[in-house]
PDB file with one MODEL, atoms N, CA, C and O in Angstrom:
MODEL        1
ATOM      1  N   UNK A   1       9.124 -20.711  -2.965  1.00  0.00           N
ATOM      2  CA  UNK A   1       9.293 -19.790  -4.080  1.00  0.00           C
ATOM      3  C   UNK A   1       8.605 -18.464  -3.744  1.00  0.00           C
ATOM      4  O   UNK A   1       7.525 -18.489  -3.154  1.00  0.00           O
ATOM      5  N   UNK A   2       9.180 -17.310  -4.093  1.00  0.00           N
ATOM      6  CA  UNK A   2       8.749 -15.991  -3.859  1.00  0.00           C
ATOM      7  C   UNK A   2       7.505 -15.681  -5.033  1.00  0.00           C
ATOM      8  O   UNK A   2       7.280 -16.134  -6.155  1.00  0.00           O
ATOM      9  N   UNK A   3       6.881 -14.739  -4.214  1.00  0.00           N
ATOM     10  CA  UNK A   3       5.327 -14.418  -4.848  1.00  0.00           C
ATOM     11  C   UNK A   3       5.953 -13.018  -5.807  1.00  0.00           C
ATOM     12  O   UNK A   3       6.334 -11.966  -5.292  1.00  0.00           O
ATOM     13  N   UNK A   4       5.948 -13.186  -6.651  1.00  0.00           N
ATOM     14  CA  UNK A   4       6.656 -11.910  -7.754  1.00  0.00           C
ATOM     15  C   UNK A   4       5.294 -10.924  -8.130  1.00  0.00           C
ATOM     16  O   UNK A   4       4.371 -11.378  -8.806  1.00  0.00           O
ATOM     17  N   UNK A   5       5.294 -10.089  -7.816  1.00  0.00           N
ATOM     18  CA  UNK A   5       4.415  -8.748  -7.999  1.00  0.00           C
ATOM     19  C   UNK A   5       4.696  -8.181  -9.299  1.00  0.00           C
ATOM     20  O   UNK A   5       5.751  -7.691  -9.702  1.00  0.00           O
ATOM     21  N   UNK A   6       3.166  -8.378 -10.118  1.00  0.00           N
ATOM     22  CA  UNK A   6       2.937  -8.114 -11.422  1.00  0.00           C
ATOM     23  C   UNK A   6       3.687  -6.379 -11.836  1.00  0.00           C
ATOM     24  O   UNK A   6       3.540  -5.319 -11.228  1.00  0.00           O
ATOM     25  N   UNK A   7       4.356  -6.633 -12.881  1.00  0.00           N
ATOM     26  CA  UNK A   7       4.515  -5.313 -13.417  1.00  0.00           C
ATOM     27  C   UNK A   7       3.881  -4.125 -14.165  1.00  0.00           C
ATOM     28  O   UNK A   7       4.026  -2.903 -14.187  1.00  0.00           O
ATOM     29  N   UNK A   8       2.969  -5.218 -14.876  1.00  0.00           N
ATOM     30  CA  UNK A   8       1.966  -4.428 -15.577  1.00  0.00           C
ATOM     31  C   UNK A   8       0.713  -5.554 -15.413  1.00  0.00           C
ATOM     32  O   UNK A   8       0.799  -6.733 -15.071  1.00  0.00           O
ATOM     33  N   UNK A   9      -0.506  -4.748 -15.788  1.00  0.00           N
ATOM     34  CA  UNK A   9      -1.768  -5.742 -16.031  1.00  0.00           C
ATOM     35  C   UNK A   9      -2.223  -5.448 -17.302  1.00  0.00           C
ATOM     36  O   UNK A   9      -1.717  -4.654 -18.095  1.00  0.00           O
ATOM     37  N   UNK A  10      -3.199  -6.128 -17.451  1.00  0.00           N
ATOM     38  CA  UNK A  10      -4.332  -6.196 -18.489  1.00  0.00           C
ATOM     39  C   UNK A  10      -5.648  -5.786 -18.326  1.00  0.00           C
ATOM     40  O   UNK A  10      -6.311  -6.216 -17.382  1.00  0.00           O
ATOM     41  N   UNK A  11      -6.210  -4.824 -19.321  1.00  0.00           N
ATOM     42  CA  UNK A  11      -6.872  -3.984 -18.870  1.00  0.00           C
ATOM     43  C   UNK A  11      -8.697  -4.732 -18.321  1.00  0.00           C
ATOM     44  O   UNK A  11      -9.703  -4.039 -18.165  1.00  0.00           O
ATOM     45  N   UNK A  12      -8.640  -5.790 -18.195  1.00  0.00           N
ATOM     46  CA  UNK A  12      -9.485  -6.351 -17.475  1.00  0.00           C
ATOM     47  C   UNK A  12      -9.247  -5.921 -16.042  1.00  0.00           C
ATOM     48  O   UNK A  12     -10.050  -5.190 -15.463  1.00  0.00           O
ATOM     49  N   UNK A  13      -8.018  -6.426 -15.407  1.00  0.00           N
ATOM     50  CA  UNK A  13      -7.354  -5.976 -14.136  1.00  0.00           C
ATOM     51  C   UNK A  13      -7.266  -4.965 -13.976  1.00  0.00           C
ATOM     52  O   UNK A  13      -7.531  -4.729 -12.797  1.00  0.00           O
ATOM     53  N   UNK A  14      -6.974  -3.929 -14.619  1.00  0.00           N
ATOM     54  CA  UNK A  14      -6.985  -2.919 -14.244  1.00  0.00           C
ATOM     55  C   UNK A  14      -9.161  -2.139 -13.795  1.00  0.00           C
ATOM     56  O   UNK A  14      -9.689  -1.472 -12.905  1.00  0.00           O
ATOM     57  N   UNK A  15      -9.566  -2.766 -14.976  1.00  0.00           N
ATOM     58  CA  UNK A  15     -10.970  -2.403 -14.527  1.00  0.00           C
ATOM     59  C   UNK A  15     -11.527  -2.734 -13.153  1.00  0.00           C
ATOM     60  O   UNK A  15     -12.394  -2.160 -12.495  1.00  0.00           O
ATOM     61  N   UNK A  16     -10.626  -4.065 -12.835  1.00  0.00           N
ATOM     62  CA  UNK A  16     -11.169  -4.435 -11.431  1.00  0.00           C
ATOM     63  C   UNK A  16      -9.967  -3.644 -10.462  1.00  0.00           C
ATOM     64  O   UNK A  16     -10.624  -3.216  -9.513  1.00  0.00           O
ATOM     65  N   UNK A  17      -9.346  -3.472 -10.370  1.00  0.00           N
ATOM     66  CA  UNK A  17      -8.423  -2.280  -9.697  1.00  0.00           C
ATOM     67  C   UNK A  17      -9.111  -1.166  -9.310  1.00  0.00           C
ATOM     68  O   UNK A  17      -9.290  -0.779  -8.155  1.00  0.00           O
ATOM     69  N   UNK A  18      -9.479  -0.683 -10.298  1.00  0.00           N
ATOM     70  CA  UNK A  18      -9.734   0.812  -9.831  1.00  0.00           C
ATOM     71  C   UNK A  18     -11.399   1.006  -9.700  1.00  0.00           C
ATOM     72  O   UNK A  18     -11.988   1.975  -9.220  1.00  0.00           O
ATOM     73  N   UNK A  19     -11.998  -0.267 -10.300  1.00  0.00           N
ATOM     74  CA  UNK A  19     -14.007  -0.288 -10.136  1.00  0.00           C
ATOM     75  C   UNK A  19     -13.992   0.553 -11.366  1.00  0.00           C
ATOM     76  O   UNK A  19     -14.709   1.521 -11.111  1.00  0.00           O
ATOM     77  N   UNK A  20     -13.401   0.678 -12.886  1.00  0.00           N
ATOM     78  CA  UNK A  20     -13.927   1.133 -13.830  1.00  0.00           C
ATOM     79  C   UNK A  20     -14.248   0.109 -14.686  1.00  0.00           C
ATOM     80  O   UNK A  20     -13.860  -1.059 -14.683  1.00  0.00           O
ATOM     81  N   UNK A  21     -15.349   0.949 -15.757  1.00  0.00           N
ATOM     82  CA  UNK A  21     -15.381   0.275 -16.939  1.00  0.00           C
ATOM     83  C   UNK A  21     -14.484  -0.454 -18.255  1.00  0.00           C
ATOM     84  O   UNK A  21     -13.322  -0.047 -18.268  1.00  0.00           O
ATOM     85  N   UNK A  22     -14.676  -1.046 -18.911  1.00  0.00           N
ATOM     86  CA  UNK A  22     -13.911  -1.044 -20.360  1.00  0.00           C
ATOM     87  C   UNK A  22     -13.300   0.108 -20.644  1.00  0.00           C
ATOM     88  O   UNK A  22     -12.129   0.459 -20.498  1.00  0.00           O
ATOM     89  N   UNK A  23     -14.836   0.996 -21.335  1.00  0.00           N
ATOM     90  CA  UNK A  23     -14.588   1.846 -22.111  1.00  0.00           C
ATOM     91  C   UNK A  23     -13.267   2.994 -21.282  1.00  0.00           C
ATOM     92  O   UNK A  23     -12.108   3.286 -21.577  1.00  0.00           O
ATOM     93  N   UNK A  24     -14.217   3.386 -20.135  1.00  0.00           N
ATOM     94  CA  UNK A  24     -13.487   4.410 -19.025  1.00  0.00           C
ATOM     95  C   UNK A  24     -12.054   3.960 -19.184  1.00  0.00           C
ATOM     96  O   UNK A  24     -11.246   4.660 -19.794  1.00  0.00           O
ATOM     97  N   UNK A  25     -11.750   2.880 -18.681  1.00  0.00           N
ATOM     98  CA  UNK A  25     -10.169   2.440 -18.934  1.00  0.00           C
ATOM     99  C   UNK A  25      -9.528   3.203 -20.257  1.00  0.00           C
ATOM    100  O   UNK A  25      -8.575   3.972 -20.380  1.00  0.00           O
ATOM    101  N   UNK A  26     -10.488   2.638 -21.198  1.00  0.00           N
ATOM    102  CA  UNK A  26      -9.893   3.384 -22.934  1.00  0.00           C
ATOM    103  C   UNK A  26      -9.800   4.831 -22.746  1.00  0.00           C
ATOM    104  O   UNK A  26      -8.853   5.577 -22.999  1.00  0.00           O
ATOM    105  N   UNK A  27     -10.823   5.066 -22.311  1.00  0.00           N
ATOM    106  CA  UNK A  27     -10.851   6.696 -22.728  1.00  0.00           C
ATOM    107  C   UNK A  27      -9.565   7.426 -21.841  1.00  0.00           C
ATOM    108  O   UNK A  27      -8.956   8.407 -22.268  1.00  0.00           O
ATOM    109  N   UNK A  28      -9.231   6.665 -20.342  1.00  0.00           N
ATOM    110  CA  UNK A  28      -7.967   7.467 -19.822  1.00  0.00           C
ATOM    111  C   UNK A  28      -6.977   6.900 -20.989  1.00  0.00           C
ATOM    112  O   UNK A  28      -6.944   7.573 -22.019  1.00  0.00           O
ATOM    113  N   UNK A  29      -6.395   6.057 -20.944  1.00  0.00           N
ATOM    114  CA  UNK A  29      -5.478   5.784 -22.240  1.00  0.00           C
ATOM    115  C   UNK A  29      -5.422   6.835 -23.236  1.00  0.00           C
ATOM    116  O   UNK A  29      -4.524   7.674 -23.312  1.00  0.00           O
ATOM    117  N   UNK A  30      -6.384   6.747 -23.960  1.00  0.00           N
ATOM    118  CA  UNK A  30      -6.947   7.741 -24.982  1.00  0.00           C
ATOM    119  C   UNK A  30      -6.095   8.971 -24.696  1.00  0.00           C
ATOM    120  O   UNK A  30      -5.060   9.125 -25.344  1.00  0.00           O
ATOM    121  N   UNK A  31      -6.409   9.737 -23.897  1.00  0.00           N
ATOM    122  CA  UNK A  31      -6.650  10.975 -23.025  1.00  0.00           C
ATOM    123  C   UNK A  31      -5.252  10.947 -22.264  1.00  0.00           C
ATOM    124  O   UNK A  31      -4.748  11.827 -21.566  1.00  0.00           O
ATOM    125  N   UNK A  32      -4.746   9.622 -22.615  1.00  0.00           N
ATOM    126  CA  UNK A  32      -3.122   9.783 -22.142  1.00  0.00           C
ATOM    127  C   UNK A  32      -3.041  10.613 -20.316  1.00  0.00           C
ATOM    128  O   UNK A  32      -2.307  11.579 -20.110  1.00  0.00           O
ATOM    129  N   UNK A  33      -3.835  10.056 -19.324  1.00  0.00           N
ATOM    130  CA  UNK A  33      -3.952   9.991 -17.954  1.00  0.00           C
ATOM    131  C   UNK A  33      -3.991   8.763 -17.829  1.00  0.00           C
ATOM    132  O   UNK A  33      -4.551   8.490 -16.768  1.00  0.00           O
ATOM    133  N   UNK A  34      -3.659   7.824 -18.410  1.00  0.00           N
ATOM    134  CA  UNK A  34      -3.283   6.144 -18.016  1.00  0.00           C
ATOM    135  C   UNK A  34      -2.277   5.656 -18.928  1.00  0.00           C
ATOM    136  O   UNK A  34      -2.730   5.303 -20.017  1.00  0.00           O
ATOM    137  N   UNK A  35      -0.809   5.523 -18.744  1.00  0.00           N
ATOM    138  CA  UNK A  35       0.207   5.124 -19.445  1.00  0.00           C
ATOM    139  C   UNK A  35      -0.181   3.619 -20.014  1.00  0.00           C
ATOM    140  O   UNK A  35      -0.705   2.890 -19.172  1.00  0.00           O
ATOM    141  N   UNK A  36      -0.019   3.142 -21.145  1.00  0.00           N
ATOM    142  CA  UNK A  36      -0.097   1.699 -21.268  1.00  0.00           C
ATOM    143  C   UNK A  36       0.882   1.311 -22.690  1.00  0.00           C
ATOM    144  O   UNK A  36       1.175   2.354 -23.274  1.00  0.00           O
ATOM    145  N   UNK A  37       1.300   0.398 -23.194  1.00  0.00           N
ATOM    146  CA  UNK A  37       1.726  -0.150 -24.339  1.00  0.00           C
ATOM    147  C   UNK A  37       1.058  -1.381 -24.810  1.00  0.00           C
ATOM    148  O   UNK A  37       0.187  -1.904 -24.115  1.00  0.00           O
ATOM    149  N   UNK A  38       1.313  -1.737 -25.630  1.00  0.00           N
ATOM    150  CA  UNK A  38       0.908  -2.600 -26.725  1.00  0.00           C
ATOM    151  C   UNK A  38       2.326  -3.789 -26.146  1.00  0.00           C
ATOM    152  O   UNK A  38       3.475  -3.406 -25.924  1.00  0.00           O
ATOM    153  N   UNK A  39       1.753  -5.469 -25.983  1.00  0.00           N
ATOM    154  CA  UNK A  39       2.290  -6.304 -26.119  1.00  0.00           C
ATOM    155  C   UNK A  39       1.562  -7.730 -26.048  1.00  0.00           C
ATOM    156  O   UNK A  39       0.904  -8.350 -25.212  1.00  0.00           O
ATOM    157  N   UNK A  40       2.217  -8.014 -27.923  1.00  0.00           N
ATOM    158  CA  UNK A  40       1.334  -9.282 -28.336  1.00  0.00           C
ATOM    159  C   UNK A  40      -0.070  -8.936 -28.368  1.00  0.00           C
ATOM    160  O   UNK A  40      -1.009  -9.504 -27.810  1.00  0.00           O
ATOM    161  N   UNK A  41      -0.061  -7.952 -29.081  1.00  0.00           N
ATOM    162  CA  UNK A  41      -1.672  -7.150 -29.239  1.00  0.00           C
ATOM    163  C   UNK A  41      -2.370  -7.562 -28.376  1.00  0.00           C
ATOM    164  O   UNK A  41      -3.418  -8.124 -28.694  1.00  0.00           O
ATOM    165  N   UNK A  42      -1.996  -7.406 -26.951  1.00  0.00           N
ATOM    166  CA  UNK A  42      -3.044  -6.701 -25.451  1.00  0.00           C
ATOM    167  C   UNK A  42      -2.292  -5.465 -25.237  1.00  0.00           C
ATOM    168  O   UNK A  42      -1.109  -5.127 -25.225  1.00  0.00           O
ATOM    169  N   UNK A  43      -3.469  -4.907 -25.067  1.00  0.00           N
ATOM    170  CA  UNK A  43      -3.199  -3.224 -24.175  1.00  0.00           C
ATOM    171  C   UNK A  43      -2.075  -3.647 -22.806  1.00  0.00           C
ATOM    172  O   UNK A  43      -2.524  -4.717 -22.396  1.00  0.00           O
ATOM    173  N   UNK A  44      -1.129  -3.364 -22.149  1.00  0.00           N
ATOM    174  CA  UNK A  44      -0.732  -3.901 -20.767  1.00  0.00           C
ATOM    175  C   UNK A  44      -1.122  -1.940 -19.995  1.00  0.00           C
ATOM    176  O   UNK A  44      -1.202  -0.881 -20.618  1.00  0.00           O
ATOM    177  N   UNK A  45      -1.244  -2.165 -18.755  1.00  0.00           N
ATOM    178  CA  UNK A  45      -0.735  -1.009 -18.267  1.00  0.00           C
ATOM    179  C   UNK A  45       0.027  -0.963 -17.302  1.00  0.00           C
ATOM    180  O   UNK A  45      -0.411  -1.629 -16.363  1.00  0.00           O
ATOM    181  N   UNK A  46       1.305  -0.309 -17.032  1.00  0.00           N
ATOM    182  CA  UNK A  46       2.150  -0.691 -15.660  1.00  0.00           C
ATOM    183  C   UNK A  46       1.720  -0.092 -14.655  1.00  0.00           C
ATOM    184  O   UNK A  46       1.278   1.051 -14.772  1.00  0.00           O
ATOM    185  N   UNK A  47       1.755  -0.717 -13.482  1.00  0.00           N
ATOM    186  CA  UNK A  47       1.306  -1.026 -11.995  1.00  0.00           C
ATOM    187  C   UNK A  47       1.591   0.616 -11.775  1.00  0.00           C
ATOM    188  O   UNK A  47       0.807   1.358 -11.184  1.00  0.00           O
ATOM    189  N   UNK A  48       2.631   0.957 -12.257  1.00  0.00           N
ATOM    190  CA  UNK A  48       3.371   2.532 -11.939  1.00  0.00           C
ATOM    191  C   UNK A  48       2.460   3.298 -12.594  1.00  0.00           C
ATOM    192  O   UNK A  48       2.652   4.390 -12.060  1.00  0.00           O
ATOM    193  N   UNK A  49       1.607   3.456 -13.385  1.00  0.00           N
ATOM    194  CA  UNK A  49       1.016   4.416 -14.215  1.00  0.00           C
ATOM    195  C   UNK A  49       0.329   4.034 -13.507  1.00  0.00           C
ATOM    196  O   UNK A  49       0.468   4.810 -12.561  1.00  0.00           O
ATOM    197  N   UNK A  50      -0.816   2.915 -13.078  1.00  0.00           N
ATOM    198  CA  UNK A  50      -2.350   3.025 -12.078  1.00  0.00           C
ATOM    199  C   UNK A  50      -2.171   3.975 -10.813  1.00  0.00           C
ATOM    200  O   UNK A  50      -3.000   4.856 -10.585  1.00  0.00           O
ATOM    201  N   UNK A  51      -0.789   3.716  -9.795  1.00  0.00           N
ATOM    202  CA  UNK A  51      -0.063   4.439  -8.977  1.00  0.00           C
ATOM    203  C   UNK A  51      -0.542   6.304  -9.562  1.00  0.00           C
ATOM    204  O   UNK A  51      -1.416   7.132  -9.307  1.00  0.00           O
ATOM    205  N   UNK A  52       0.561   6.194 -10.364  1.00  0.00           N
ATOM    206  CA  UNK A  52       0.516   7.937 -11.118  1.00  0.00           C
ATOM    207  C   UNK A  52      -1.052   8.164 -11.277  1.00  0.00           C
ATOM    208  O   UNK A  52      -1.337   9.037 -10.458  1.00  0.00           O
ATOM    209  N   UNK A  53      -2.138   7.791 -11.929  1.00  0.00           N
ATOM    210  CA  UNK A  53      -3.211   7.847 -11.866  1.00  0.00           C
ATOM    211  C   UNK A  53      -4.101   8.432 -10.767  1.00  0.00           C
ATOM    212  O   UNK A  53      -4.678   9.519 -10.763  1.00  0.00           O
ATOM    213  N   UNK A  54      -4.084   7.388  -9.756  1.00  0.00           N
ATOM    214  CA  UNK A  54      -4.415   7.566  -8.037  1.00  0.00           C
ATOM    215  C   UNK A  54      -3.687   8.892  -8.051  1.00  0.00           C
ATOM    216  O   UNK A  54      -4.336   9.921  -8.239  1.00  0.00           O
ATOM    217  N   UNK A  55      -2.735   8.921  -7.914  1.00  0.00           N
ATOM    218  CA  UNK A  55      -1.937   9.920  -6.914  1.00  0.00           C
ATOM    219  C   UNK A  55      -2.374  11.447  -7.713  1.00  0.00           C
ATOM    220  O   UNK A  55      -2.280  12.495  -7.073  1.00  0.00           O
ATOM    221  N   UNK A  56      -2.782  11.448  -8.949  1.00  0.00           N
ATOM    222  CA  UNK A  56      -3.106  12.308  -9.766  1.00  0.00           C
ATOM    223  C   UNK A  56      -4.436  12.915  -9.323  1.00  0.00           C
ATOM    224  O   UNK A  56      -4.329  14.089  -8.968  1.00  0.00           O
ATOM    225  N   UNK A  57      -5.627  12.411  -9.262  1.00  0.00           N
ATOM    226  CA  UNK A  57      -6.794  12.321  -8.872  1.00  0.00           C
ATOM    227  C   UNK A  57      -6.974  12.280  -7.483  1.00  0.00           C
ATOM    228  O   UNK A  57      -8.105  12.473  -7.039  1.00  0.00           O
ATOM    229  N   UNK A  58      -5.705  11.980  -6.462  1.00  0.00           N
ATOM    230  CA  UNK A  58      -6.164  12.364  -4.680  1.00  0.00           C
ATOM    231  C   UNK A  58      -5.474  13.926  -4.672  1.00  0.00           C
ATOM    232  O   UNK A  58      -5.876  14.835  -3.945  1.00  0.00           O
ATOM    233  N   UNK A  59      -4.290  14.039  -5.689  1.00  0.00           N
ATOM    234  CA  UNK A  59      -3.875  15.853  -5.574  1.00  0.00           C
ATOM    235  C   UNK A  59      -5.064  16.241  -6.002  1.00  0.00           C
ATOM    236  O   UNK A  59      -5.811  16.493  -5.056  1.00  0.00           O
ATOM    237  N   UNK A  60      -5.667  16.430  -7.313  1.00  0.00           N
ATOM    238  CA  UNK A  60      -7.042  17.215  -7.408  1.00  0.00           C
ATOM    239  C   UNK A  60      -8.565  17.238  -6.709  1.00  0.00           C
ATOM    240  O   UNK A  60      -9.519  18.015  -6.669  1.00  0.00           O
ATOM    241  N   UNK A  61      -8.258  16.075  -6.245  1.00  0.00           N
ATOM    242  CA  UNK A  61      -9.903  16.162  -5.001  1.00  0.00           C
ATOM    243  C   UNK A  61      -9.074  16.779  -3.559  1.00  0.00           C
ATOM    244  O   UNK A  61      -9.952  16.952  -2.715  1.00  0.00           O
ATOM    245  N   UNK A  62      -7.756  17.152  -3.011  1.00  0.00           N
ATOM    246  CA  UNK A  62      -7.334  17.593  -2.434  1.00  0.00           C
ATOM    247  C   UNK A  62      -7.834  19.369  -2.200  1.00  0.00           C
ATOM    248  O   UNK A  62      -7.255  20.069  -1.370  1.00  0.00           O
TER     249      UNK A  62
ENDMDL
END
């Protein structure tokens, strides 16, 4: 059986993704620099927005 690559995570995962906090996670959300939705009241965020994120933050330390 094939190993299927998550579409979105949970913002636990995502804290361990990127080495942030809780809050930090919230506040990009917040601040709408981290795309996420609501499903089954968990935050999810897609794999593509952590992507957009990175790529956001290596153009400006560029």
């Amino acid at each position: 059986m094939a190993h299927i690559a998550p579409v979105a995570l949970k913002v636990p995962e995502v804290m361990e993704a990127l080495g942030l906090s809780r809050s930090k996670v919230y506040d990009l959300i917040r601040a709408k620099k981290l795309g996420s939705f609501k499903e089954g009241g968990s935050r999810r965020i897609p794999v593509a927005a952590i992507h957009d994120y990175v790529r956001t933050k290596m153009e400006e330390a560029a």
